[in-house]
FIKOLZA-1660 file (N, C-alpha, C; in steps of 0.1 Angstrom, whole numbers, plus 5000, padded with zeros to 4 digits):
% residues 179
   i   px   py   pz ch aa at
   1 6564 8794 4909  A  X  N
   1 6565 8807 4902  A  X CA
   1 6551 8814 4904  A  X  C
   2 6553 8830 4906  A  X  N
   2 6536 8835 4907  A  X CA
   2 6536 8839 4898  A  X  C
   3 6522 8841 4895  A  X  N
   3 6515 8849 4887  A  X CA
   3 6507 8862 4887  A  X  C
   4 6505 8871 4877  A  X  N
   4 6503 8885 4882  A  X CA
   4 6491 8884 4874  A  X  C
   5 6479 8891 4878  A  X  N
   5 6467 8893 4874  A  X CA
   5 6461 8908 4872  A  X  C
   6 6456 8913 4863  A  X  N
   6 6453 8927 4862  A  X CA
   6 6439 8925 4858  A  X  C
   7 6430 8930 4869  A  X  N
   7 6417 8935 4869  A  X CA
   7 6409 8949 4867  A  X  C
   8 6406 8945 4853  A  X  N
   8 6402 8962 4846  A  X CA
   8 6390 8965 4857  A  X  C
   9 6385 8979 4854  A  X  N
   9 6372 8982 4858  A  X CA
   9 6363 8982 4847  A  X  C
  10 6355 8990 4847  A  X  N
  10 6343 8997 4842  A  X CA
  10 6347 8997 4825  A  X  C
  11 6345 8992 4817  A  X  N
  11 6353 8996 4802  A  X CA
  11 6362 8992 4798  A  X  C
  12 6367 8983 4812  A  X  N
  12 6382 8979 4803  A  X CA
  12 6391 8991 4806  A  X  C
  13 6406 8984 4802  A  X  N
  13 6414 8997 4802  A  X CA
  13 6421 8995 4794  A  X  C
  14 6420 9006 4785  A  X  N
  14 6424 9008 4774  A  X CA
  14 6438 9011 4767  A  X  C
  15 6439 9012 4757  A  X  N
  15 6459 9009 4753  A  X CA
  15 6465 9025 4756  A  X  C
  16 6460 9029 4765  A  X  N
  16 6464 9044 4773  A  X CA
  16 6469 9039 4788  A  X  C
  17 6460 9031 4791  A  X  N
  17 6455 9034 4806  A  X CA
  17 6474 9025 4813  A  X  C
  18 6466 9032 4824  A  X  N
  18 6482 9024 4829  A  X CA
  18 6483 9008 4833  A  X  C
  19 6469 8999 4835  A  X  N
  19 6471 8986 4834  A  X CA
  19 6480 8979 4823  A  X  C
  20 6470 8988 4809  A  X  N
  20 6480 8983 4802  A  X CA
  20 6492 8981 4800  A  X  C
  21 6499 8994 4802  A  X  N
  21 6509 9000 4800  A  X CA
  21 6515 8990 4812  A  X  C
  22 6512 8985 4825  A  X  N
  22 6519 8979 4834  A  X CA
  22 6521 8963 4832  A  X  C
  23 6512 8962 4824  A  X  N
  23 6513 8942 4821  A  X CA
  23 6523 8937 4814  A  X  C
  24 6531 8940 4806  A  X  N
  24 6541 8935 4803  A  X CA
  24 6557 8938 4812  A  X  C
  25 6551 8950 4818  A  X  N
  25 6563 8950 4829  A  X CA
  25 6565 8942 4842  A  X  C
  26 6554 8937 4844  A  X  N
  26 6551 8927 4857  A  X CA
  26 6550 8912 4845  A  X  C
  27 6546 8910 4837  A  X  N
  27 6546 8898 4830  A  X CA
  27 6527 8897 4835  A  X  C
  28 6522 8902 4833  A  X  N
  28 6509 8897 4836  A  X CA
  28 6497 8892 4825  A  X  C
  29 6488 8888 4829  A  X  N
  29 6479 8884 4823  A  X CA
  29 6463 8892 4826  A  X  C
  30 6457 8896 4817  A  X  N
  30 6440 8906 4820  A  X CA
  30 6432 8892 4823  A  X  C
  31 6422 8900 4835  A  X  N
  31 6416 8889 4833  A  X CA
  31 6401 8895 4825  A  X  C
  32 6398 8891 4815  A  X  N
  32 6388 8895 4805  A  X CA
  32 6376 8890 4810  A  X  C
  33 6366 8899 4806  A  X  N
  33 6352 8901 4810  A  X CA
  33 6343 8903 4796  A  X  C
  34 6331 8892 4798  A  X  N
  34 6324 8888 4788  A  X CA
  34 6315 8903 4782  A  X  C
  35 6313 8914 4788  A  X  N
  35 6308 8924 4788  A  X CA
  35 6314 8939 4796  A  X  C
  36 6324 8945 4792  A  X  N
  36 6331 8955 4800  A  X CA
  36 6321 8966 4803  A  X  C
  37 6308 8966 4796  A  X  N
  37 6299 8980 4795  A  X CA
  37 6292 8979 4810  A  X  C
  38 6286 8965 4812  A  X  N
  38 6282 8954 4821  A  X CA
  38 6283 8949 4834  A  X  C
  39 6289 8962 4846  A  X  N
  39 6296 8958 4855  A  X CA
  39 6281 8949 4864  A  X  C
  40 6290 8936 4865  A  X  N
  40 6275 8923 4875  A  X CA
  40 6291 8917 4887  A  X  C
  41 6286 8920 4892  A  X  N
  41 6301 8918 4907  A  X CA
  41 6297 8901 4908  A  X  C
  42 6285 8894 4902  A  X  N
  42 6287 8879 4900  A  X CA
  42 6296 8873 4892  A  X  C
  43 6294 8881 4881  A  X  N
  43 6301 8873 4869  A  X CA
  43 6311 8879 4869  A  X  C
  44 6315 8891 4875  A  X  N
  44 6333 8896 4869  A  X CA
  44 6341 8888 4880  A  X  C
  45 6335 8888 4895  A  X  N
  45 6345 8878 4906  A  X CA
  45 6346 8868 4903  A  X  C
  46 6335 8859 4895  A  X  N
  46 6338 8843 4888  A  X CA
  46 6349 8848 4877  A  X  C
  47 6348 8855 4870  A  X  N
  47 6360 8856 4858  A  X CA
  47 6375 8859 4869  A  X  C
  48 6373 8859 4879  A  X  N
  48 6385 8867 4883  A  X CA
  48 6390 8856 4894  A  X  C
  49 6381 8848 4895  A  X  N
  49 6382 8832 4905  A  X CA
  49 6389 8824 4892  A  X  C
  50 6385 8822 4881  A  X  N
  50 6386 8813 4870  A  X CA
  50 6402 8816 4864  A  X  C
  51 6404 8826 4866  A  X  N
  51 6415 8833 4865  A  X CA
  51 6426 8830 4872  A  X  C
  52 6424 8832 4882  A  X  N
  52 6432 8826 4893  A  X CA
  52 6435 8811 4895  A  X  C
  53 6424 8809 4894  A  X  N
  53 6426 8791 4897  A  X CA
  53 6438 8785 4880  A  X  C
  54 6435 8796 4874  A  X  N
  54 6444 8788 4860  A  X CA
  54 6451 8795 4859  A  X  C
  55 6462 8799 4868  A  X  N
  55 6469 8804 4869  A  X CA
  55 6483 8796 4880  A  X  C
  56 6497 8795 4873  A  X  N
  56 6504 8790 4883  A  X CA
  56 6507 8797 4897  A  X  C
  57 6513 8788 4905  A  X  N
  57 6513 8795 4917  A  X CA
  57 6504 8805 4926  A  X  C
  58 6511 8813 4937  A  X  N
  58 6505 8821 4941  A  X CA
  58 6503 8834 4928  A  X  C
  59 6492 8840 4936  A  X  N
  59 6486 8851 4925  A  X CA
  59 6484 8863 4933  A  X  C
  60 6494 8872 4920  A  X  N
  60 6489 8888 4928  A  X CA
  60 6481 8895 4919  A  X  C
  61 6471 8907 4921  A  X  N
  61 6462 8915 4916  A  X CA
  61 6464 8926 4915  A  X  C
  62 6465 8934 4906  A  X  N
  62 6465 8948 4903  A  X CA
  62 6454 8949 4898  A  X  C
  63 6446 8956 4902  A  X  N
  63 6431 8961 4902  A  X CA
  63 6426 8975 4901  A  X  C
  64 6418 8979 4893  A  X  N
  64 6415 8990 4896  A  X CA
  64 6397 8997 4894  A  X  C
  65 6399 9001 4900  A  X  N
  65 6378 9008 4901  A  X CA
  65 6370 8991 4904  A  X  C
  66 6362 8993 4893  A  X  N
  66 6350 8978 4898  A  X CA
  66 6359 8969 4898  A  X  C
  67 6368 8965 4895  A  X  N
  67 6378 8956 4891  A  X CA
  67 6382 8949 4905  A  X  C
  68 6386 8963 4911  A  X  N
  68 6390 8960 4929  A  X CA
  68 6377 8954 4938  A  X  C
  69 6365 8952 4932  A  X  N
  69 6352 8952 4942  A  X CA
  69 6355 8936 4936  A  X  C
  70 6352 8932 4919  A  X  N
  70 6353 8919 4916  A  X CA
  70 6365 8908 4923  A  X  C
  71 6376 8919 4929  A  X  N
  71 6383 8905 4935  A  X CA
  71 6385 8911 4948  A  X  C
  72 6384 8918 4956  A  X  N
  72 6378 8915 4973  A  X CA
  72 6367 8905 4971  A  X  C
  73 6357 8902 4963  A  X  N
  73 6345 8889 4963  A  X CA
  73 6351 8883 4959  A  X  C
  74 6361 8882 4952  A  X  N
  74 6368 8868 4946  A  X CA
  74 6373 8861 4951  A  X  C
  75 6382 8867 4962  A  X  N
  75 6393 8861 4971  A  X CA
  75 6387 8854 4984  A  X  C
  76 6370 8859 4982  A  X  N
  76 6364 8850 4994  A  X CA
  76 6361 8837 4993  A  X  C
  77 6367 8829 4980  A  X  N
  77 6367 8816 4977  A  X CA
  77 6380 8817 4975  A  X  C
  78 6389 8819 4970  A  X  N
  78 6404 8817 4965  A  X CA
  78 6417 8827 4968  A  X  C
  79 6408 8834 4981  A  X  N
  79 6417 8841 4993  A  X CA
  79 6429 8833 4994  A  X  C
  80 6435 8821 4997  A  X  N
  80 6444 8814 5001  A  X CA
  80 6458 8816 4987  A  X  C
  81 6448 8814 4976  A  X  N
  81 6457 8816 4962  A  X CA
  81 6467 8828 4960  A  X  C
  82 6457 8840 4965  A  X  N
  82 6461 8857 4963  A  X CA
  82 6478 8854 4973  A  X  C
  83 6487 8860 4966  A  X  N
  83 6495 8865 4974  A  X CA
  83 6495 8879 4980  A  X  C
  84 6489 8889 4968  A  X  N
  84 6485 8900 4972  A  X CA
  84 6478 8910 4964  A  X  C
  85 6473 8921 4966  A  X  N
  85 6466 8931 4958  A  X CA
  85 6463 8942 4957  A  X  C
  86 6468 8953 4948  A  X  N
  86 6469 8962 4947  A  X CA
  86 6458 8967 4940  A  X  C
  87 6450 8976 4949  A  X  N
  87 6438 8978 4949  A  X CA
  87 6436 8994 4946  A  X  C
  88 6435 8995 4931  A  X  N
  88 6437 9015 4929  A  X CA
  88 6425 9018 4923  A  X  C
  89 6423 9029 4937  A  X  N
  89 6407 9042 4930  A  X CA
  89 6399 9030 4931  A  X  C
  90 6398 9024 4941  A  X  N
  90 6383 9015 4938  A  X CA
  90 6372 9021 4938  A  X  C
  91 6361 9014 4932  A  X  N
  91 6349 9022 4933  A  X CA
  91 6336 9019 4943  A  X  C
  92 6329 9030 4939  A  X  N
  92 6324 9025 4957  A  X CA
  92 6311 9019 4958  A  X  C
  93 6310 9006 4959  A  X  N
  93 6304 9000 4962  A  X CA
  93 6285 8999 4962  A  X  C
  94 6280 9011 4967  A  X  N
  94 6271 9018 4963  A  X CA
  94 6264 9026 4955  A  X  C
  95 6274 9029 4944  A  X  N
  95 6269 9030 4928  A  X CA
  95 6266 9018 4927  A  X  C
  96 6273 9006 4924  A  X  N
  96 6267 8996 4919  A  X CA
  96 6255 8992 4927  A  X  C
  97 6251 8994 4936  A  X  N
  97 6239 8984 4946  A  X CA
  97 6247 8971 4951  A  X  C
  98 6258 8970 4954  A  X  N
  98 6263 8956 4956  A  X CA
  98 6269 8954 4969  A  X  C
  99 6273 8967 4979  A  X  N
  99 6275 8965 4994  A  X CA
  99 6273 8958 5001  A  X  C
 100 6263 8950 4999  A  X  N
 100 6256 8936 5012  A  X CA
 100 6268 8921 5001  A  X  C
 101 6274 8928 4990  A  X  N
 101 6283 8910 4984  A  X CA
 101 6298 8916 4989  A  X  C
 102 6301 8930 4991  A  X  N
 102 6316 8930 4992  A  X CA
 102 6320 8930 5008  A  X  C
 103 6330 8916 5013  A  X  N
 103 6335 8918 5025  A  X CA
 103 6340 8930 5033  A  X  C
 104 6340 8928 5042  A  X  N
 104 6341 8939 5052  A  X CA
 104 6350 8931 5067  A  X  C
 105 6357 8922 5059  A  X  N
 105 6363 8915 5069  A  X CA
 105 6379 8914 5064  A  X  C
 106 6392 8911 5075  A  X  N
 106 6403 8918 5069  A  X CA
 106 6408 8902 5060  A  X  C
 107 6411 8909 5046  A  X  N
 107 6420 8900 5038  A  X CA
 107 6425 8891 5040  A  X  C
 108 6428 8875 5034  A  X  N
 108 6438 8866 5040  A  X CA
 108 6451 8872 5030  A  X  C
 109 6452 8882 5026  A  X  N
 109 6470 8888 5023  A  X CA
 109 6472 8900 5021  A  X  C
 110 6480 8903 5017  A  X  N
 110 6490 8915 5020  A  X CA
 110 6480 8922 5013  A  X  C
 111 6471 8938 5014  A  X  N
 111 6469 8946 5002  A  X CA
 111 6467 8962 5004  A  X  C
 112 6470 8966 4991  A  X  N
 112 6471 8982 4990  A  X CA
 112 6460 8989 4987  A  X  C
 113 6451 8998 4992  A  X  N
 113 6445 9006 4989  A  X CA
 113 6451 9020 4983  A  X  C
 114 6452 9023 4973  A  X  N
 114 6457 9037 4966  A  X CA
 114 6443 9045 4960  A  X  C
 115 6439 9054 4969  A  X  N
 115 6428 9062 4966  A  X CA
 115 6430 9073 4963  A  X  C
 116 6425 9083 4962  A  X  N
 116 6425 9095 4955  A  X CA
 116 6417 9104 4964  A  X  C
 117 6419 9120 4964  A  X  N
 117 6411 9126 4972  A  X CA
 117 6404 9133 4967  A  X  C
 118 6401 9132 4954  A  X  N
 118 6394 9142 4941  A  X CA
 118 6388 9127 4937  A  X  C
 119 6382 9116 4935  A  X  N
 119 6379 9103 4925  A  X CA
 119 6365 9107 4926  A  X  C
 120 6360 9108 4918  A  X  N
 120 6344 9106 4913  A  X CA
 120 6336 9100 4915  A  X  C
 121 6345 9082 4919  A  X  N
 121 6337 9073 4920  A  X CA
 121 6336 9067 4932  A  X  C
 122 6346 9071 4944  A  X  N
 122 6345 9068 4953  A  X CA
 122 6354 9075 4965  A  X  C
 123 6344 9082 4974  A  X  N
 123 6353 9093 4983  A  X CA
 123 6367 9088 4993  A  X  C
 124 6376 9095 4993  A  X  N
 124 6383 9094 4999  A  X CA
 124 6382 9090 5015  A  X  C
 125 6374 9091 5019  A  X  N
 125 6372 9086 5036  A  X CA
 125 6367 9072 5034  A  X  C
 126 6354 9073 5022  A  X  N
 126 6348 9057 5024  A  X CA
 126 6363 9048 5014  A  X  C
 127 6373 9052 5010  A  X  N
 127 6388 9040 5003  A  X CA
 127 6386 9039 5020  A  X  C
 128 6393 9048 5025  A  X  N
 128 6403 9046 5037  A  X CA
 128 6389 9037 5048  A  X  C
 129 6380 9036 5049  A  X  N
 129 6370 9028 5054  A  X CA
 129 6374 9010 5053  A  X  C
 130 6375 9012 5039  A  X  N
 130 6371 9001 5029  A  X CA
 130 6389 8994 5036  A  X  C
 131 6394 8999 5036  A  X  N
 131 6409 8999 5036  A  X CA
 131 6413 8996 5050  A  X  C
 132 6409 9003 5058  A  X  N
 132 6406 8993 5073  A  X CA
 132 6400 8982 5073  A  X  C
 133 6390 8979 5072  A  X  N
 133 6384 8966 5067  A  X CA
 133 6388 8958 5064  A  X  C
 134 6396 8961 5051  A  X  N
 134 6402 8946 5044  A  X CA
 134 6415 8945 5055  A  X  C
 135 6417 8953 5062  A  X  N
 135 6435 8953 5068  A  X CA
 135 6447 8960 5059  A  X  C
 136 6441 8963 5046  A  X  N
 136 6450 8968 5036  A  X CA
 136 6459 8983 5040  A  X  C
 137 6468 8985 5037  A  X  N
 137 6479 9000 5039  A  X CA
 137 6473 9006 5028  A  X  C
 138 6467 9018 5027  A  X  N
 138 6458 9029 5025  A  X CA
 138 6473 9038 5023  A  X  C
 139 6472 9044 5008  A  X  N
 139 6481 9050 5003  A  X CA
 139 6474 9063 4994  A  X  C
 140 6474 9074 4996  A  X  N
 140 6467 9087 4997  A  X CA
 140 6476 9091 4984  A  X  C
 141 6470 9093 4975  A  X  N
 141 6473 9099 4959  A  X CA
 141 6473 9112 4959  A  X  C
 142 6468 9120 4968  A  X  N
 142 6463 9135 4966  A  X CA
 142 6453 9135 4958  A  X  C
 143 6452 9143 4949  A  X  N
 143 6441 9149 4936  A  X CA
 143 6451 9141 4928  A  X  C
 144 6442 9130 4926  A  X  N
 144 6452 9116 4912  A  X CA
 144 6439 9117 4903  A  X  C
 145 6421 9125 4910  A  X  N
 145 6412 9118 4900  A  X CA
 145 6409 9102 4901  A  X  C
 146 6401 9094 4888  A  X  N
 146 6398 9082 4891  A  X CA
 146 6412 9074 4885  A  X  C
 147 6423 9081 4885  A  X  N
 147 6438 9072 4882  A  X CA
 147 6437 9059 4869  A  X  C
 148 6429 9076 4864  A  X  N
 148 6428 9069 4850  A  X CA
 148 6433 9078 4834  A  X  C
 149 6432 9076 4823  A  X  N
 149 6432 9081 4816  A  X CA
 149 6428 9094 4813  A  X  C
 150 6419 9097 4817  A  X  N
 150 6414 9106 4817  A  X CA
 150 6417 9121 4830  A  X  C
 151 6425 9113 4841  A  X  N
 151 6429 9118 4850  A  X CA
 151 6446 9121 4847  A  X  C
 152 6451 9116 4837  A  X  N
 152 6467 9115 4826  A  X CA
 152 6471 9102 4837  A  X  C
 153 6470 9096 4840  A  X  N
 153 6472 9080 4843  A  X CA
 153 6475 9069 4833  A  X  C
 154 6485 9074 4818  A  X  N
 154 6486 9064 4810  A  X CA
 154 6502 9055 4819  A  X  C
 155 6514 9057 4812  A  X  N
 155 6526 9050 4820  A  X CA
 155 6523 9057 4834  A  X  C
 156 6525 9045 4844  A  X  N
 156 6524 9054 4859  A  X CA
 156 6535 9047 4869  A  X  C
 157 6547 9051 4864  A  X  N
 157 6557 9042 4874  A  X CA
 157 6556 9046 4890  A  X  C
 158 6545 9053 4893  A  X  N
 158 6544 9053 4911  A  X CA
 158 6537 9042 4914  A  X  C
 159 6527 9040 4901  A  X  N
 159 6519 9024 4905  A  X CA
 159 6526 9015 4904  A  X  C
 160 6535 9014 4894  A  X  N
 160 6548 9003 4891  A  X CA
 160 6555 8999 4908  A  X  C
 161 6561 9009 4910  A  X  N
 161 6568 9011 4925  A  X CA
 161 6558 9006 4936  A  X  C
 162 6545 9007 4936  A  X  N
 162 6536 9008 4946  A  X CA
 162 6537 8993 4945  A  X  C
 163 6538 8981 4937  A  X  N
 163 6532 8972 4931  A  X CA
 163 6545 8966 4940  A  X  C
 164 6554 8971 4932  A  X  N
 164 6569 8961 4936  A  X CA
 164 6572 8963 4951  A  X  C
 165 6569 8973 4957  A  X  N
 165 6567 8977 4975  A  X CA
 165 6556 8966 4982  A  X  C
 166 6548 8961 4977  A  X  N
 166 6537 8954 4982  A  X CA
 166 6547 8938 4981  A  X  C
 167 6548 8934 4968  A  X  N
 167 6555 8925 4969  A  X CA
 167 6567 8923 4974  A  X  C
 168 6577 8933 4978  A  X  N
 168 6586 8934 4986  A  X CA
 168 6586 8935 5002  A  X  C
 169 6571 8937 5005  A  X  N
 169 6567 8938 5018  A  X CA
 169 6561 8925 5021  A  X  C
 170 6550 8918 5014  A  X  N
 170 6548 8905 5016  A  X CA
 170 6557 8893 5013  A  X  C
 171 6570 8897 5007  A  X  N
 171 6582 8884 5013  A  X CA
 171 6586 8888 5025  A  X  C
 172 6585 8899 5029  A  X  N
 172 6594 8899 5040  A  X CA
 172 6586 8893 5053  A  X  C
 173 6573 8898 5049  A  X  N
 173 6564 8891 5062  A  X CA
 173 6560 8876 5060  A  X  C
 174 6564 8872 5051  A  X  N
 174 6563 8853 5047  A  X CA
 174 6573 8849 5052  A  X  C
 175 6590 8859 5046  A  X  N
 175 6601 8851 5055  A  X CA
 175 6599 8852 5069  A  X  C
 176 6593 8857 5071  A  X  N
 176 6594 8863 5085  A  X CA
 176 6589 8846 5098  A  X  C
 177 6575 8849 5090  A  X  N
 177 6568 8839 5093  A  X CA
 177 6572 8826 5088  A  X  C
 178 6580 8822 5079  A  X  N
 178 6584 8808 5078  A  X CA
 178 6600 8806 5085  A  X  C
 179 6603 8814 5092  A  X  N
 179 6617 8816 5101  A  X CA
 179 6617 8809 5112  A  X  C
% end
């Protein structure tokens, strides 16, 4: 059986935002962070490694802003676990000072980049960058903002759909490959 993982960003996401709003519809679990004010890309990818490892089966990620930086680092120890991850409005790397810890090499699974071409926190050319890199399919939001609450991102059934399309895509390329 897998398991579904939701990695907040910056603050947490709050009983608006659409993580929330998506965790009971995937069955998921947050993975909680000792300080949400606090973003340290050490200690949120350990919370997001810890997470995973105590977690049954393969594991997918719904992530969003720093959230998506703490598990591209995460998956560089427990890459094998991830089935896949949906990686929305990440943030960029270079606010935080932390570009020399996040990979730049392509993913061991299936993942989505959903960026924005209005986000505040990280421009649309450097997602689709970031998104080559990992190998991930780069999915263009228009003017979505940081696809957050404050951008009206509370229920967001195109992320719902985005979610279930990724996992619908990565069985097919597992049956594929175990054929």
């Amino acid at each position: 059986m897998d398991s579904v993982l939701v990695v907040p960003g910056l603050n947490g996401s709050g009983p608006e935002h659409w993580q929330t709003w998506i965790e009971p519809l995937v069955g998921a679990r947050r993975v909680e962070q000792a300080d949400w004010a606090q973003p340290d890309i050490e200690l949120w990818s350990t919370r997001v490694v810890e997470a995973v490892e105590s977690s049954p089966g393969r594991v997918w990620l719904i992530a969003h802003s720093f959230g998506c930086l703490a598990s591209v680092v995460a998956a560089q120890r427990v890459g094998e676990r991830i089935a896949g991850a949906l990686l929305v409005a990440p943030a960029s790397p270079d606010k935080f000072g932390v570009t020399a810890r996040i990979p730049s090499a392509a993913l061991p699974f299936a993942a989505v980049v959903a960026a924005s071409r209005n986000d505040p926190w990280m421009r649309f050319l450097s997602a689709a960058t970031w998104a080559e890199r990992w190998g991930a399919q780069l999915v263009d939001l228009g003017d979505a903002g940081h696809v957050n609450v404050d951008s009206g991102h509370g229920p967001w059934p195109d992320g719902l759909a985005l979610f279930n399309r990724l996992q619908q895509s990565a069985a097919l390329i597992v049956g594929t490959v175990e054929s």
